[in-house]
PAZANU-370644 format. One record per residue: x, y, z of N, C-alpha, C in turn. Coordinates in steps of 0.1 Angstrom, whole numbers, plus 2048, in hexadecimal, padded with zeros to 3 digits. Last residue first. Example, Ala and Ser with C-alpha at 12.3 -4.5 7.8 and 13.67 -1.06 7.14 Angstrom:
% PAZANU-370644
8807EA8478897F584788180084F8847C784E87B7D384E8847DF84E
//
This chain:
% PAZANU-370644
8BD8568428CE85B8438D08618338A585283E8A78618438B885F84289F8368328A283D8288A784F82F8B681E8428AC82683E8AD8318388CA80A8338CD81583F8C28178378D17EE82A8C57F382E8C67FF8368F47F082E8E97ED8298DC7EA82F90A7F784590080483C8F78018319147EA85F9127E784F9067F284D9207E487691F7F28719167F386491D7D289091C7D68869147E488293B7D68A49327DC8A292F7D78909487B98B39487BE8AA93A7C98A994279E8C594A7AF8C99497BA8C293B7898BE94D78D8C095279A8C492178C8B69227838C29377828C491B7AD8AD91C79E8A692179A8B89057C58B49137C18B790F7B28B38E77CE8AF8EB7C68A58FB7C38A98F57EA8C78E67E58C18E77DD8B29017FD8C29017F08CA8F87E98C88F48158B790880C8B29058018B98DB81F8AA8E681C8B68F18118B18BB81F89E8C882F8A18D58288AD8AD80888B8AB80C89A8BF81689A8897FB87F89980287E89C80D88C87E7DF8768847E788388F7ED8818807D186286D7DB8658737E08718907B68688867BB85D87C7C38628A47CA87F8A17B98778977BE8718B87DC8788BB7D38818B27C48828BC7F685F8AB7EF8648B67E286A8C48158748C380B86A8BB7FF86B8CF8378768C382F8738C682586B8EF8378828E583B8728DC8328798FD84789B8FD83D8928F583E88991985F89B90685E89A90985389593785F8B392F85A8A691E8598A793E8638C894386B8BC93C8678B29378518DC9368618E193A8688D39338378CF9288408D092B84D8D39528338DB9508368C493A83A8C794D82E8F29538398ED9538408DB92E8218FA93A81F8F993F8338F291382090B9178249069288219018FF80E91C90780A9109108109088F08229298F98179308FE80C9258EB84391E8EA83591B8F582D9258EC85E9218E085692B8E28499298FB86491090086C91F8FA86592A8F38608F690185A90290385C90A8E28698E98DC8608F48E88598FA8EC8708D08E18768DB8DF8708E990A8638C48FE8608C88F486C8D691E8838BB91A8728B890D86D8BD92089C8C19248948B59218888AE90D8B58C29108AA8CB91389F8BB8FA8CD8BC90A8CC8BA9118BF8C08E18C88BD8E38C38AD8F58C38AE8D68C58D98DC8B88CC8E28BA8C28D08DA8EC8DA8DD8E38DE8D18DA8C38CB8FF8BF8D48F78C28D88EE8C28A79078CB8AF9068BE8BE8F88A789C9208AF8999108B58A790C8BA88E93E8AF8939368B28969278C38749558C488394E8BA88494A8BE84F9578BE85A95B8C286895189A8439508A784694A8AF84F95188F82D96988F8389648A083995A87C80D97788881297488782496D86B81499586881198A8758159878717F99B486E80A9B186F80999E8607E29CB8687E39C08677F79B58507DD9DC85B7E69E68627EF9D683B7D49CD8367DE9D98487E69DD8427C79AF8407CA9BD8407CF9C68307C898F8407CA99483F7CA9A681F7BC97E8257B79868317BA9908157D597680C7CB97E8147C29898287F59708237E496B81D7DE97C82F80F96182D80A96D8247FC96784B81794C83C81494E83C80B95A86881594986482295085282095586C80493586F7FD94686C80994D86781492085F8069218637FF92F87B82492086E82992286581E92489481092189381F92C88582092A88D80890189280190C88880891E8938218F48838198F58878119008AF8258FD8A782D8FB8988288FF8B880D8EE8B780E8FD8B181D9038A87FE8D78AE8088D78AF80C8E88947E68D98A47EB8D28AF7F08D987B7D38E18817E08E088F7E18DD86B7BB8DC8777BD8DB8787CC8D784F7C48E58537B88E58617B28E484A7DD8DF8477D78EC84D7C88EC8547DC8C68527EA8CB8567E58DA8417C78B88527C78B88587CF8C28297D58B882A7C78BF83B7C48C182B7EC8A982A7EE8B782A7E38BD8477ED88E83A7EB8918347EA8A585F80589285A7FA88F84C7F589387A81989887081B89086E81088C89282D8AC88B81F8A887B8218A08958468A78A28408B189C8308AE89786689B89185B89689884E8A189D8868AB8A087B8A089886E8A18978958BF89889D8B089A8918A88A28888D58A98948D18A98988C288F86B8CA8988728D78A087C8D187085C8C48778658C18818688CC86983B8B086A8438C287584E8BC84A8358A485883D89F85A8418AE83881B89E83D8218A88448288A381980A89482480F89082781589480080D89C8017FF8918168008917EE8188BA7F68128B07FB8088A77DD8138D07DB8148C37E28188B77E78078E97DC8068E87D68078D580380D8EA8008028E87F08018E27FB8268EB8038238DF8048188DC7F482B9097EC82C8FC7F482B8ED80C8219137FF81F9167F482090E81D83890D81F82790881882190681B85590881885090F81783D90C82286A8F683186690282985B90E81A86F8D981786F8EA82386A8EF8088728BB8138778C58118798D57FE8618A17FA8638B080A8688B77EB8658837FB8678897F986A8967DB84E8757D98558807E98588827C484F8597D08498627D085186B7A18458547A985085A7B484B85C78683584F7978318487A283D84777683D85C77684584D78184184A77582586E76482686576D83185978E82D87978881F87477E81E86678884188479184687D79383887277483C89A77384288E7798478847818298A67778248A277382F89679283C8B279C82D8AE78F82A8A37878518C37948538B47988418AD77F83C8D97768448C877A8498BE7908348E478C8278DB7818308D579D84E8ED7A68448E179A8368DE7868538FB78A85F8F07918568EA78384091277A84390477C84C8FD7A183F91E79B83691679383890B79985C9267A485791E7A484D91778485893978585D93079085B92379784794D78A84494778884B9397AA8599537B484A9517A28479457A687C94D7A88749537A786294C7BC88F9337AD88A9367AF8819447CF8A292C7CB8A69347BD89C93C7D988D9127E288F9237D989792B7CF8879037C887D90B7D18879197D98898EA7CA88B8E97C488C8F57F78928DE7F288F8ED7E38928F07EA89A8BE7F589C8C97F289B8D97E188B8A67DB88B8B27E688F8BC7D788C8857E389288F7E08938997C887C86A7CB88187B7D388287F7C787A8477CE87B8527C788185F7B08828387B18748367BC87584079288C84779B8898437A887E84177589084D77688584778988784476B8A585A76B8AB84877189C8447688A087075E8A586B75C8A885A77B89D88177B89287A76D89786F7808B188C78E8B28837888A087E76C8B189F7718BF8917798BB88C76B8A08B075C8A28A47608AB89777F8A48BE77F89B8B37768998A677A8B88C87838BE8C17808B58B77618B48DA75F8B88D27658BE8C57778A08E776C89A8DE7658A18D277F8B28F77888AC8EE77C8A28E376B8BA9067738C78FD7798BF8F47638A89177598A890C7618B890377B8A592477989891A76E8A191377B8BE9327838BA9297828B091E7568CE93375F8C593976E8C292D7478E99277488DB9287568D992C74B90792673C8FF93173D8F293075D91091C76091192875090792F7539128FC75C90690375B90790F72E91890273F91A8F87459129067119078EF7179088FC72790F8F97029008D67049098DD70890E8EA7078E68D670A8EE8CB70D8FA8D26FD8D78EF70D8D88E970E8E28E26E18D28E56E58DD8F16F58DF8EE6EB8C38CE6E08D08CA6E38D78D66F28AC8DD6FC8B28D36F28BF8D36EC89D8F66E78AB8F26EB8B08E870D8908FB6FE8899016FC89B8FB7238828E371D8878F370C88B8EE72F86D8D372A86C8E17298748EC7378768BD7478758C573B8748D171D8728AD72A8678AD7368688BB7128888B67108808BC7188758BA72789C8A772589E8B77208908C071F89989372F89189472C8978A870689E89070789788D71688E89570E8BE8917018B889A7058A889E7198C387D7208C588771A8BA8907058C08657188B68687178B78766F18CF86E6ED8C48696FD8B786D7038E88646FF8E78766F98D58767088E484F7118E485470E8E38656E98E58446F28DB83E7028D784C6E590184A6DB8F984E6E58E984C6FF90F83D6FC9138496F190684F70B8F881E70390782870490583372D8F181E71B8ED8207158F98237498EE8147408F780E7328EE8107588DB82474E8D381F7468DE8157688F382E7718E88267628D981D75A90483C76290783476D8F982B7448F884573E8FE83874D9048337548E986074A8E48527478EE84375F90486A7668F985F7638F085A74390B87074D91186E7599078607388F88847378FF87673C90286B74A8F989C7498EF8917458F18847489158A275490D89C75290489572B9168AA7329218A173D91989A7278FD8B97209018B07249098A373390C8D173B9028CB7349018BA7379318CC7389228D273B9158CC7579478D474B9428CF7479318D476994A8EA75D9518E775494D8DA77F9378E97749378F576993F8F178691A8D078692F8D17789308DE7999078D97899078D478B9188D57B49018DF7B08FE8CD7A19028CE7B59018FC7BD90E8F17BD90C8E17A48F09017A28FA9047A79038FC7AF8D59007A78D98F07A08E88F47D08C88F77CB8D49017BD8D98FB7DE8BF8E37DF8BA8F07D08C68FC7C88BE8C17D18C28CC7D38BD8DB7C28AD8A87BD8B08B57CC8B18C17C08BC8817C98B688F7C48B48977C18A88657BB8B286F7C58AF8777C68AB8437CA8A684D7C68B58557AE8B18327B38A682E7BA8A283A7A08C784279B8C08377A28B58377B38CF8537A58CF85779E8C88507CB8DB83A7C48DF8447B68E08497C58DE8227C78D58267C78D48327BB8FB81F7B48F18147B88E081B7D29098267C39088307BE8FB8287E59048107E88FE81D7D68FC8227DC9177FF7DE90B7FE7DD90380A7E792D80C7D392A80B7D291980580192E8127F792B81A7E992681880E9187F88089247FC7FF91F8088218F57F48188FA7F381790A7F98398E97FE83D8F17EE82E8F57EE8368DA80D83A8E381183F8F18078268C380381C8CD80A8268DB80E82A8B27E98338B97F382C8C57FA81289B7DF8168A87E28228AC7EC81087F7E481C8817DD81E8917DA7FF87E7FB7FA8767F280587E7E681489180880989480B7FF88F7FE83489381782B89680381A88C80D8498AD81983B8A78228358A481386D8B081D8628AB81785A8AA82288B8C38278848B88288758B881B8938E483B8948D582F88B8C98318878F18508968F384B89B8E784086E9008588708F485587B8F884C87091887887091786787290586686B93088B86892288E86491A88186294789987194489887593889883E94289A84C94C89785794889C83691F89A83592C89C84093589782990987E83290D88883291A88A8168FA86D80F90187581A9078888138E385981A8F585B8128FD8658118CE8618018D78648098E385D82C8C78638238BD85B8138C58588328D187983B8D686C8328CE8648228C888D8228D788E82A8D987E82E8B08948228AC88D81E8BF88A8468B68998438B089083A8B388A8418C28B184C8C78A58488C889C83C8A98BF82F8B98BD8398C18B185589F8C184A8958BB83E8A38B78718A78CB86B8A98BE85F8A28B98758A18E587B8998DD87A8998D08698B08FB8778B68F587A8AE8EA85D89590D8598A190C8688A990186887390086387D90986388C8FF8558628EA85E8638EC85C86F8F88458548C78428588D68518608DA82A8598B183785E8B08398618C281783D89C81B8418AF82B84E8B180083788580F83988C8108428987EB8268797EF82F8877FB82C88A7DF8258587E681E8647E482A86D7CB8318447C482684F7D082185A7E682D82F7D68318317D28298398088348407FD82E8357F282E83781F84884481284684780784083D83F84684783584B84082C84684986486184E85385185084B85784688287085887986884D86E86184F89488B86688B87F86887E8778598A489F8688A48988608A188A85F89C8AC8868A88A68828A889C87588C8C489E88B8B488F8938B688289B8DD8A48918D38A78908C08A88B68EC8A58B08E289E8A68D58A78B990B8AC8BA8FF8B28B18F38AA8CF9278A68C591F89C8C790F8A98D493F8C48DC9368B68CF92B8B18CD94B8DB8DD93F8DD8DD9388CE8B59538D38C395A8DB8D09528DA8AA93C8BA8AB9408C88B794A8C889792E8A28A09388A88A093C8B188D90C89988E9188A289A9238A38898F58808958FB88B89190588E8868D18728808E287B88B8E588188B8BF8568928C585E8898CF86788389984887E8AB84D8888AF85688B88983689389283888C89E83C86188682F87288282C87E88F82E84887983384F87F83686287F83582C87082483986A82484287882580886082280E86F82982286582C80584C81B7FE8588147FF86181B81783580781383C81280C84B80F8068157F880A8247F580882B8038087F480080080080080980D800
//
């Protein structure tokens, strides 16, 4: 199957007082119709970057410095603003971490939704209240018609995010951008917002680009993982492999960081130690040598390349595939396609 969202060699970089800081790091994936891809990793690691350079939708002192977005084989980045809106909302939506600072407080909800019904479906006014009404009762709340007219401050978080999902699923598009859907919701809630993005993104054969730092729900609905650390790509494989054989000690650290059933009462959870470096782009060799318990010396000087370590796992580390003598393998066949 053809990907229908393929990102390649993307670069972001920021300007700061202290000099250009490179975001995202010449990172490569795609997205095929109907999958869910998972971009995880901690807070700083470039995953909102991401999915923010893909919406164009970066703020002031905050440019896409190379790369590709082809967008069913459009390079979306070679497109004009008014161009852009047209894709925007329509073809790929987003739902934000927060759905307070994405709903506009003074008008209502009714108003919004409308709103970008008649601007991307062109319906009348009777037609487009008809949509709204409608995807209100799919995303499951109770009164859609009292809903309409209610503005954001008078409902609860889960029913703010629900009414995000009614909007960015409303015009049917063929990408979701879901950036941390779930961090402000409580454990219940949470659940029914990812098994209604799961069911409705199903019924319109929606892919889903999921960004979270949360495991727990990546397990839950993911087809395919990209772990991100300092702006870069660090393992990239399907999510049964992910949890099942992790790689990269990086994934490693995050997958012994979850709290488990079985672990016992005195027993304490493992943790990575430090944090992820700010300044990456001037660091010579591997990102992650300062925190790795593997680290050797040819890591402090050397990036390793993204490489596929067994079929459909590609994984950012020198040690990782060492033959049974010692030896680093280095071999540069199948290096993925971002080096």
């Amino acid at each position: 199957m053809e990907a229908l969202l393929s990102v390649n060699h993307l670069q972001t970089a920021f300007d700061t007082d202290q000099g250009k800081i490179i975001s995202v790091d010449n990172i490569s994936f795609s997205v095929k119709p109907g999958e869910t891809l998972a971009i995880v990793g901690e807070s700083g690691s470039g995953k909102s970057v991401t999915a923010l350079s893909i919406m164009r939708l970066l703020g002031k002192g905050s440019r896409i410095d190379g790369g590709q977005i082809l967008l069913d084989g459009t390079d979306i980045l070679q497109l004009d603003e008014r161009q852009m809106r047209d894709i925007r909302g329509n073809r790929i939506s987003m739902v934000f971490q927060e759905p307070m600072t994405s709903l506009n407080p003074v008008f209502t909800i009714g108003y919004q939704l409308c709103e970008a019904i008649q601007l991307h479906l062109k319906q009348d006014k009777k037609e487009a209240r008809a949509t709204a009404v409608k995807m209100l009762r799919k995303v499951g709340l109770p009164r859609p018609e009292a809903i309409m007219k209610e503005y954001p401050f008078a409902l609860s978080g889960g029913m703010r995010q629900r009414v995000m999902i009614a909007m960015a699923l409303s015009c049917r598009p063929q990408i979701l951008i879901a950036d941390e859907p779930t961090t402000a919701l409580d454990v219940t809630v949470q659940a029914q917002i990812l098994q209604l993005m799961k069911e409705l993104c199903e019924e319109a054969g929606t892919a889903i680009l999921l960004i979270t730092h949360d495991l727990g729900v990546v397990a839950e609905m993911a087809d395919r993982v990209l772990v991100m650390y300092a702006g870069q790509i660090v393992e990239d494989t399907d999510v049964y492999t992910l949890f099942d054989e992790p790689k990269h000690p990086y994934t490693r650290g995050l997958l012994k960081s979850i709290p488990r059933l079985d672990i016992g009462a005195g027993e304490q959870l493992e943790s990575i130690p430090g944090a992820v470096p700010t300044r990456y782009q001037s660091l010579p060799g591997c990102r992650f040598y300062n925190r790795c318990h593997l680290a050797t010396e040819h890591c402090r000087g050397h990036l390793p390349p993204l490489e596929e370590k067994q079929e459909g796992q590609w994984v950012r580390c020198w040690e990782v595939g060492k033959s049974a003598d010692g030896n680093l393998n280095r071999s540069e066949e199948g290096t993925h396609d971002e080096s």
